[in-house]
N, C-alpha and C positions, 0 to 999 in steps of 0.2 A: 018349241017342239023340236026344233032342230039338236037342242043340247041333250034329248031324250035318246037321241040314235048315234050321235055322236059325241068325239069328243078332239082334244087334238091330236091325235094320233091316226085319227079317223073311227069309222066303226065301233063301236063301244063295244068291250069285249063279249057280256053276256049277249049280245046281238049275234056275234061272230059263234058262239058257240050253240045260238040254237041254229045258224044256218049249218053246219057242222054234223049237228045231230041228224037237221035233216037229209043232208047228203046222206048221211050213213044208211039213215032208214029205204030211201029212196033205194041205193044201190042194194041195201040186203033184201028189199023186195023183189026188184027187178031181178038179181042172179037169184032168189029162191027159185022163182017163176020156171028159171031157167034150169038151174040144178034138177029140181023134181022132175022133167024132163028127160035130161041126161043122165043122172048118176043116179042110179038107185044100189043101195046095199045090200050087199050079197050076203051078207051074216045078222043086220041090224046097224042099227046107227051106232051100233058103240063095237062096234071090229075096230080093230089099229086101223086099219090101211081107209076107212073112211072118216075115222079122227081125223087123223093129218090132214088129208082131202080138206074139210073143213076146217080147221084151223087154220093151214092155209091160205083158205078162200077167204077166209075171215078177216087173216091178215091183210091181203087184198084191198077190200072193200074200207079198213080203217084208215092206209095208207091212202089208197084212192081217192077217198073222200078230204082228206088233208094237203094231198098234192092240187086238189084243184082249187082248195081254200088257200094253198101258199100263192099260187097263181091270183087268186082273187085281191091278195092282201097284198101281193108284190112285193116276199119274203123266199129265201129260199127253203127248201124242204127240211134241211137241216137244221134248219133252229129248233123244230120242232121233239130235238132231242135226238136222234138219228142221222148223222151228218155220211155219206155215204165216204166222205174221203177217210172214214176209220171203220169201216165193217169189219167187224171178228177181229180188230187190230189188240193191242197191248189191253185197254180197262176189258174190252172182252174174253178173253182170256183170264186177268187178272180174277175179274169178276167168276167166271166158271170153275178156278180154284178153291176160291173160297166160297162158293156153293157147296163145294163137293167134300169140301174141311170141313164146313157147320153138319152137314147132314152127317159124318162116320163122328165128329166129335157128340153129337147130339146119340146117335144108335149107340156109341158107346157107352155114354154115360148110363143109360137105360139099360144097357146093358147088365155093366156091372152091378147095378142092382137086382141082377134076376128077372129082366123084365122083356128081351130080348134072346132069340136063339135063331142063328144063321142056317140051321137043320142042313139038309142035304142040296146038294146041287144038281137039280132037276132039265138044264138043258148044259151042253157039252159041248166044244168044236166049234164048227163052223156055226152051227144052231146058233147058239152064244151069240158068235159077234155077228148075225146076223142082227139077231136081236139087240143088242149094245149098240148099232148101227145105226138101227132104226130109230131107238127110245131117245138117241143123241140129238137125231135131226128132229125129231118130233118135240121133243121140250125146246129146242131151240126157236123151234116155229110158235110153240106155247109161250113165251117168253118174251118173240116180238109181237104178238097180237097183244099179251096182256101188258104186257109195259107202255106201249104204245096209246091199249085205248085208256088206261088210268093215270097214265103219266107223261103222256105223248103232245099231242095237240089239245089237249084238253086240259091237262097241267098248264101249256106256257097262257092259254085262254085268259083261263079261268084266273091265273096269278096274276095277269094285266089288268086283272079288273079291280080282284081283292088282295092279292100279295100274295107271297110259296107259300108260305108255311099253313094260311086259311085255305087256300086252295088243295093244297096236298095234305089237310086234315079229310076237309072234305072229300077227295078222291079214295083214301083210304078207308073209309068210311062204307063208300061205293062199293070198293074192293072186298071189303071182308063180308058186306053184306051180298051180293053177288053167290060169294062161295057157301051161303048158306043153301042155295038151291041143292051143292051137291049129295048121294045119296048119301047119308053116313057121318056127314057133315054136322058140328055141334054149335053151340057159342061158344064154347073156349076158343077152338078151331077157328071162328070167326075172329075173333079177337085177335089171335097170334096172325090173322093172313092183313088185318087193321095196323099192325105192329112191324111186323115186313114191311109194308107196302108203303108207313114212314122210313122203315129203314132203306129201303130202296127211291124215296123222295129223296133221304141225304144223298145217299152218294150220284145222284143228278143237282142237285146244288152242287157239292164238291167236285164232279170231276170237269161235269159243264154237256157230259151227255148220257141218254141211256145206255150206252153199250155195256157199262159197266154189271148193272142191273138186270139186264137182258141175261149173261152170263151166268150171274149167280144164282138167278131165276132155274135156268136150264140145267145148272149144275148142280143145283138141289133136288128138283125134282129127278133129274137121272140118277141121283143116286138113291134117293128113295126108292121108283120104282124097280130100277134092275138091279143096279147091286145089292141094297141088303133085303129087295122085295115085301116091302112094305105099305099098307095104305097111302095113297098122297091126298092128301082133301077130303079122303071118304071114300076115295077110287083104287078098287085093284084091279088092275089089270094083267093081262095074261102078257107070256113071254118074258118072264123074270126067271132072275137066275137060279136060283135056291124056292126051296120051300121051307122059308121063315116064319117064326111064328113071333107073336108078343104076346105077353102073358103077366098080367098083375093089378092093379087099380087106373085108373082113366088117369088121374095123375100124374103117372110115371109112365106109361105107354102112349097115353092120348086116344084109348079107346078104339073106338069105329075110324075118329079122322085120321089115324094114324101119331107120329111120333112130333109132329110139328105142332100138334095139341099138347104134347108132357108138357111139366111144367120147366123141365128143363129148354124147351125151346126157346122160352123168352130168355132165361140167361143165355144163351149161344148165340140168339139176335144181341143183346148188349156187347156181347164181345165182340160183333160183327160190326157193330156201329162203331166201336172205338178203332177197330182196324182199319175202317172208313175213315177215321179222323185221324190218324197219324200217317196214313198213307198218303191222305189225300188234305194236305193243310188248306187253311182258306186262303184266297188268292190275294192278292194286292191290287193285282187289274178288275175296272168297274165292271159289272156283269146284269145285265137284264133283268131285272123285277119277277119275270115268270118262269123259266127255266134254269135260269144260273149258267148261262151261257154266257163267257165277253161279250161285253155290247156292242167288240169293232170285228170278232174274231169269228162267228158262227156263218156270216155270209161270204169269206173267204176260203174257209172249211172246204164249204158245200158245192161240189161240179155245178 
């Protein structure tokens, strides 16, 4: 009985991940309880300024739940792929470049085939980089909620029990079905978010943390939404810059989910992956079964 719950490491992983889930549940019940209380929206649940609000709080409650599972497990926070002594450092950055590459090399390609038109540019001035302001900080917050809870604590888990790569099938799996809830959202669209979502496993193997992934996250969707204002997942949102249009077969535009649905997405992910591999070569130092973290180097990282 004893080798059912453990093992030598301690706690068997899938053990660790259903108390984990319940953390999560427990606290998004308790802060709903709370929020519906305090915060009610002033335009509906889908205004920006209550997005954010909630993503967030969202972020919150997945970190929160994870900080007291490192505490539990007597691990620092940082293995868990967020090591705090690199926020927004160098892979973060890196990663936001090339976010913001695949999305203008992606709009263009669709482009030139007629499938794309930047129209007119419908906020000006200060409006703008208000707007640019905002849609920054908000996919950034989008970006550490969802890398976190598909690739976060639940990655390095779930890989302790059964290896990265079954683990982070599985997660992406998660991931792209998830984004089926959105409105406008297809299977293709599922598929290509399945397809990220390993290409953003790699480069948490390769670089040893999310920040790189977080980046690119954020940097794609800001460029989808506000610069060339475009669907992102099925979502348009207000306060983009132009009134863009797409116009052609679901193929080359990606329809309702927007451009990350063309078919040209999946090539712009392959070439995102090979820039993951020559940037970032495999290491020669031994690294961690579940994260790809050094096995000496993630608890020195982390304050």
């Amino acid at each position: 009985m004893e080798s059912l719950f453990h093992n030598e490491r301690g706690l068997r992983a899938g053990w660790r991940l259903l108390v984990y889930i319940a953390f999560v549940f427990s606290l998004t019940v308790i802060s709903g309880a709370v929020l519906r209380e305090l915060v009610r929206p002033a335009r509906g649940v889908f205004s920006p300024g209550y997005m954010a609000f909630m993503e967030a709080w969202s972020a919150c409650v997945v970190f929160g739940a994870a900080v007291i599972m490192s505490r539990f497990e007597r691990r620092p926070f940082g293995v868990y792929g967020l090591p705090l002594s690199r926020v927004f450092a160098k892979h973060f950055m890196q990663g936001a470049a090339l976010g913001l590459a695949e999305a203008s090399a992606l709009i263009g390609l669709i482009a030139a085939l007629g499938g794309y038109s930047f129209g007119n540019l419908i906020t000006h001035g200060a409006v703008a980089l208000r707007w640019g302001v905002f849609w920054a900080l908000f996919f950034i917050l989008v970006g550490l909620f969802e890398e976190f809870t598909f690739r976060g604590y639940t990655q390095y888990t779930l890989a302790d029990g059964i290896g990265f790569w079954p683990a982070a099938i599985l997660l992406s799996l998660l991931f792209g079905a998830v984004h089926l809830r959105n409105r406008g959202e297809d299977l293709v669209g599922a598929c290509a978010v399945f397809v990220i979502g390993m290409v953003f496993a790699f480069s948490l193997k390769r670089t040893g943390t999310l920040w790189f992934a977080v980046g690119m996250h954020a940097g794609f969707d800001f460029a989808e939404t506000f610069l060339f204002s475009v669907p992102n997942s099925g979502a348009v949102f207000s306060g983009h810059l132009s009134n863009a249009s797409l116009a052609g077969p679901a193929w080359l535009t990606g329809g309702s989910v927007g451009p990350e649905a063309s078919v040209f997405s999946f090539l712009t992910m392959s070439v995102v992956a090979l820039v993951i591999h020559f940037w970032f070569p495999p290491h020669s130092k031994p690294r961690t079964a579940a994260s790809g973290l050094p096995a000496t180097g993630a608890a020195n990282d982390d304050p």
